[in-house]
N, C-alpha and C positions, 0 to 999 in steps of 0.2 A: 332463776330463769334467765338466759338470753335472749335475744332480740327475736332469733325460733321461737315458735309454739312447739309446744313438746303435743304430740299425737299419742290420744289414751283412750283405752278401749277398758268399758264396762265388762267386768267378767261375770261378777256376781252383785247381790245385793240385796246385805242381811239388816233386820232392823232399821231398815234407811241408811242404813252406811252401804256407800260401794265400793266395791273394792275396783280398784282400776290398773291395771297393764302399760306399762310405758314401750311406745314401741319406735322410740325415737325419736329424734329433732325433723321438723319439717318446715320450711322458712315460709314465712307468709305467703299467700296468694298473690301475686304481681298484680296491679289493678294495670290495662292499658294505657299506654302515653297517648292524650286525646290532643287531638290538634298542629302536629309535630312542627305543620308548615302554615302558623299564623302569620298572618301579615305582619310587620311592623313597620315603622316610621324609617324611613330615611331617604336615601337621594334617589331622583328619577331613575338614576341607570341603577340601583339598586331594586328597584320597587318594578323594571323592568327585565330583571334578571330573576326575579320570584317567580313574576306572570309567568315567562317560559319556560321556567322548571316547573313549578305549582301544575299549568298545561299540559305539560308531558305526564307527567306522575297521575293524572287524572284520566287521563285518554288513555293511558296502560291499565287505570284499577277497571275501567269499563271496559277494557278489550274491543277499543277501536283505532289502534295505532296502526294496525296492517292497513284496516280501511281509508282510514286520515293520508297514509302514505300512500296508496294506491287509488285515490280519488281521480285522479286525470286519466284516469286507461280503465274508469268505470261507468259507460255509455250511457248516458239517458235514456235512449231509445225513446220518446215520446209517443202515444198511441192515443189518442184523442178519443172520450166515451161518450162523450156525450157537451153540445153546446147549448146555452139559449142567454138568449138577449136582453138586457135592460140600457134605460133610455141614456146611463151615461158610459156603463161595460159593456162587456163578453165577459162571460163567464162560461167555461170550461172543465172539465174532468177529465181528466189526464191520467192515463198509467201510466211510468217511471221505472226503471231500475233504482231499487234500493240499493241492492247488491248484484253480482254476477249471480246471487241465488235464489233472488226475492227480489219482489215488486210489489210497488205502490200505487196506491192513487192519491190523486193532490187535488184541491179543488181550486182554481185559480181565475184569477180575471185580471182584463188587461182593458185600459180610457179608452173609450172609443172616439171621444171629441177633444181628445189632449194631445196635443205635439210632445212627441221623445222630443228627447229620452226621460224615462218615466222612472218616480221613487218606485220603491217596493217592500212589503211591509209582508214576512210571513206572521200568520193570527195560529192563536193557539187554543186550543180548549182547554177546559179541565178534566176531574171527575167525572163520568156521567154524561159527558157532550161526546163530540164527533167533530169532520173536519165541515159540516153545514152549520153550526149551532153558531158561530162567532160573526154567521151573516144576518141572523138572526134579531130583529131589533126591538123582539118581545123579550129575548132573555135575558140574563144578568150580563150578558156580553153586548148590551146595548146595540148588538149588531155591526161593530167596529169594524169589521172587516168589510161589511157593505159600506159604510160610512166612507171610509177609507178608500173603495174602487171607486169613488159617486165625487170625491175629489181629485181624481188624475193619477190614483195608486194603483200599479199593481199590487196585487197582491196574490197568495197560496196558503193554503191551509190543508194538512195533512190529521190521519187519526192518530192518537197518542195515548190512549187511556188502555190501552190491554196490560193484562196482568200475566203475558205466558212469552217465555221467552223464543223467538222464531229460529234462531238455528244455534246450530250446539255450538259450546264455547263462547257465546255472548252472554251481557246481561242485559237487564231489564231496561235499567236508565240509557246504558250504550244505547241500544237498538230506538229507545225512543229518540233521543239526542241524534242520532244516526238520519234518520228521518225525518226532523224536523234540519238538518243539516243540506241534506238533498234537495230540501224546497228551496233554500236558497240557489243551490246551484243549479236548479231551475228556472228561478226568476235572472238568475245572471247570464242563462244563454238564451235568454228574451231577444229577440232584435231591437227591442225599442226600449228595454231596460238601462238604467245607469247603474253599472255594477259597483258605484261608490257608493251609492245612493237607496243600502239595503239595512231595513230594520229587523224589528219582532217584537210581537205583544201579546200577549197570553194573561189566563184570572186563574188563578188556584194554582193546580197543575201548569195551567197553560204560562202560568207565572214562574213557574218554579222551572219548565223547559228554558221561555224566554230567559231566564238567571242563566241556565246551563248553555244557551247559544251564544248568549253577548258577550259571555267569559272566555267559552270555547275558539268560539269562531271571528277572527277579528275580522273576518268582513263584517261583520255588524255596526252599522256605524252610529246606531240610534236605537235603543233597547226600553222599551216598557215592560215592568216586572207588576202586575196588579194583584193583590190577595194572596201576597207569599210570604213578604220581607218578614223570617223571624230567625229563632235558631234552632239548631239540631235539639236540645235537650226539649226544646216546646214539642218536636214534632215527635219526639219517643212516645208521646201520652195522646188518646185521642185523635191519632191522626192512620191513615193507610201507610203502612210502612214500607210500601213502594219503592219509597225515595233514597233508601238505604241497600246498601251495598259493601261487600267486604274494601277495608282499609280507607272507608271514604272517614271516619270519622277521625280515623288515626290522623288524619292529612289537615283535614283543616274544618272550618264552620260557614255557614250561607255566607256571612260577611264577606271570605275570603273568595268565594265561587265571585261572586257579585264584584270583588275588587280588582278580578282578570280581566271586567271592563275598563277600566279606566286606561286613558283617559278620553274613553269614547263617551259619547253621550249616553247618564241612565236616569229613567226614573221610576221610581215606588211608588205604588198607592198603597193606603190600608184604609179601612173605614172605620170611621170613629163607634159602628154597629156589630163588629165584629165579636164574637163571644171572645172571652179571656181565653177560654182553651183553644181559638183557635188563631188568628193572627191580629192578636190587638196590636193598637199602634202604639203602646207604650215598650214591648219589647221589641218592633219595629224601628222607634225610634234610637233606641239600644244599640241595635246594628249597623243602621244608617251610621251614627257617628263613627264605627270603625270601618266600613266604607268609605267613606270622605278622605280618611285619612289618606288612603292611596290615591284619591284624587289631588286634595294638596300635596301631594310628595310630585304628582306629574303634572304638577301647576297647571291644574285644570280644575281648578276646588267650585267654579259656578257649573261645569258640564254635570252634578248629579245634584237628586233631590227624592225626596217624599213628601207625599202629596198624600196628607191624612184628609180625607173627605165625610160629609157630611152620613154618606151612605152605609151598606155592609160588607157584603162577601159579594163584589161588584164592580165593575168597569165604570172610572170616574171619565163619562167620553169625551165632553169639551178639553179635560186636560190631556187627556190620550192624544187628541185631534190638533190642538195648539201644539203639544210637546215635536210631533214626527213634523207637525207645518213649519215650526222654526230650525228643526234638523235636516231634515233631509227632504221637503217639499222641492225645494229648487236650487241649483248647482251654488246661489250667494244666499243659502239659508245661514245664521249666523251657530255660534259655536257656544250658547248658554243656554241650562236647562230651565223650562218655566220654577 
């Protein structure tokens, strides 16, 4: 035999003998090349030259490169649905242009007793939520996004959790990404916003967006990723397969999504309550270490971390709340991750 499998076909079979047909050489089945574009070690301007290839080739597998290019000559048009008042916000609901063919709503709030220019922090849900559930300060979102406006943030929060793709030729993760992108450029034509001075934080899902914005979008200048940090072979078993998409595995793994931040500010939570099949912190911590690496390459190895907590599948808030006070709170916040 050579390195072919020879293809045979059962004709007959007498007395337990079969008789078999050869019908030629047929060379193994080619298993896919996974991951083609992993990070590795080396010099800043190297490790800077991946991000923006890594970027493009990601923004084409999602079929938002027209959009990405066409962003400035795609109007917000703001439409205001509905206000009401608490003792430190405004809080609003706002329709938006997603696209010249779709519209959104955003749920947003802006200090009412803080002098701009103001951070800004778009919140994210996961599974299951909405963009009210992250104000919430009974649910596993500790209410962050309330938190968050009640200390001088603005913030916005959009829905993310559909499973149907809204207009032809996009996918799933695009269109979420897509939207959770617009919130940004919502808070950045704030009058009272600091357009330096914009984050994201998300738990599950809303974790695994916030990964795909901070990587995406280097406006982000302060990124919380809470009940995500694992890897693609965890998330094949056990998980909604949502997160997948043609040629995304060929390209790279979470680590690498997650190291398009650097060397902006990131940080991970997991809880030490997490089921093993779902994002424990011991394959957590797996990742993180090839994370870093792009952070020590753009000498910036104190801007990231993970923060394994006491808790489960959950928002760790005081570190949420410390992490974005020492980023982006105020114009001389400093440049190291708690």
């Amino acid at each position: 035999m050579t390195s072919s499998t020879r293809r045979l076909l059962v004709i007959a079979s007498i007395s337990s003998i079969a008789i078999f047909v050869c019908l030629g050489d047929v060379a193994p089945a080619q298993q896919p090349q996974l991951r083609s574009m992993q990070y590795s070690k080396g010099s800043a301007a190297a490790a800077e030259r991946w991000q923006r290839e890594v970027r493009s080739r990601l923004v084409e597998l999602m079929k938002l490169d027209d959009l990405v290019n066409d962003r400035p000559q795609i109007a917000l048009d703001p439409r205001v649905i509905g206000v009401e008042q608490f003792d430190a916000y405004r809080q609003q609901e706002v329709e938006i242009n997603a696209t010249s063919q779709r519209r959104i709503r955003v749920l947003a709030t802006v200090p009412k007793n803080v002098d701009g220019p103001w951070p800004a922090v778009v919140c994210i849900h996961g599974h299951g939520g909405n963009r009210r559930i992250v104000y919430d300060k009974r649910s596993v979102y500790k209410g962050f996004a309330a938190e968050l406006a009640a200390r001088g943030y603005a913030t916005a929060s959009v829905n993310v959790g559909q499973h149907e793709v809204y207009e032809q030729g996009r996918t799933l993760m695009g269109e979420r990404l897509w939207d959770v992108m617009r919130c940004v450029d919502y808070l950045a034509a704030l009058p009272g916003v600091d357009a330096g001075r914009i984050g994201c934080g998300g738990l599950s899902l809303g974790g695994e967006m916030a990964m795909w914005l901070g990587g995406i979008d280097t406006r982000m200048a302060a990124t919380v990723s809470s009940g995500f940090l694992t890897r693609m072979d965890q998330m094949e078993h056990n998980h909604c397969m949502c997160w997948k998409f043609d040629g995304l595995r060929e390209l790279v793994d979470f680590a690498d999504i997650y190291a398009l931040t650097a060397p902006r500010a990131l940080l991970c939570q997991n809880g030490v309550k997490e089921p093993a099949s779902q994002f424990p912190p011991s394959i957590a911590r797996e990742a993180m270490a090839e994370v870093r690496q792009a952070y020590v390459d753009t000498g910036k190895a104190d801007n990231v971390a993970l923060r394994v907590h006491d808790g489960g599948h959950e928002i760790d808030l005081p570190n949420l709340l410390a992490f974005f006070d020492r980023h982006i709170k105020s114009p001389a916040t400093g440049s190291n991750a708690d």
